[in-house]
N, C-alpha and C positions, 0 to 999 in steps of 0.2 A: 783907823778908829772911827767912832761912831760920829757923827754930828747931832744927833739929836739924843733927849735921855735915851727914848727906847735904844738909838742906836747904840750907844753906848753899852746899854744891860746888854745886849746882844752877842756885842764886841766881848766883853766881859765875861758873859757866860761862857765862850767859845775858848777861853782862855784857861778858864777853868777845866773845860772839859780837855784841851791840849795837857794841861799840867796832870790830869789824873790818868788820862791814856800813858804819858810818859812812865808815869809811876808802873801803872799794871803794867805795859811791856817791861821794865826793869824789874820788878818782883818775878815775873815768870823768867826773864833770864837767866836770876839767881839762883831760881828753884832746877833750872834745869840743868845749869852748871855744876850745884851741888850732888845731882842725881848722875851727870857724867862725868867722875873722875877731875872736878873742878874745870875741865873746859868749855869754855860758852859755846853754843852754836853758831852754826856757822851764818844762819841770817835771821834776822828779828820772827821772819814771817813761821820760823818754825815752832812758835811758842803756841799757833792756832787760837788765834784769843779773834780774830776778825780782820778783815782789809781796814775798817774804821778805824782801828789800834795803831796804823801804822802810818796814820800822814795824820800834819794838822790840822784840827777840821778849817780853819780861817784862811791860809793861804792854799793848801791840801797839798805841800810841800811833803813829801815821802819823809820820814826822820831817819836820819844820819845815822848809822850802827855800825862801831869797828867790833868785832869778835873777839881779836887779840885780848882788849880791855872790857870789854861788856857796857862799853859807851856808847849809849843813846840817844841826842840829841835832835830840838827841833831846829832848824835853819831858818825858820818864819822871823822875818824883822821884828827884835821884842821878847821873841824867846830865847834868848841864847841862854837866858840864867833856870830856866825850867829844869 
């Protein structure tokens, strides 16, 4: 986290933008599931959304993606509830 305010808004914004990258890769997931016979892909990166979409920007920890489930997750300390 931040020490100082700015650092903080910074900290913050980055978090924000982890939580909304999570979202759009799991929206295109979805979408792409529903378009193959309900099965998800086989890895996050084939949604084409950008390499930025696919790691936190704060620790730039890749996110976690089982196929089986179409579970997403960031592994960055902090995020586990994203």
């Amino acid at each position: 986290k931040g020490t100082t305010v700015l650092g903080q808004v910074q900290y913050d914004a980055k978090d924000t933008v982890c939580r909304s990258n999570l979202g759009q890769v799991r929206a295109s997931l979805l979408i792409q599931q529903s378009a193959n016979d309900e099965k998800f892909p086989d890895s996050i990166e084939s949604t084409n959304l950008g390499k930025d979409f696919y790691q936190c920007p704060l620790g730039k920890e890749k996110y976690l993606y089982d196929p089986t489930t179409g579970k997403v997750t960031c592994p960055h300390p902090g995020h586990e509830k994203f």
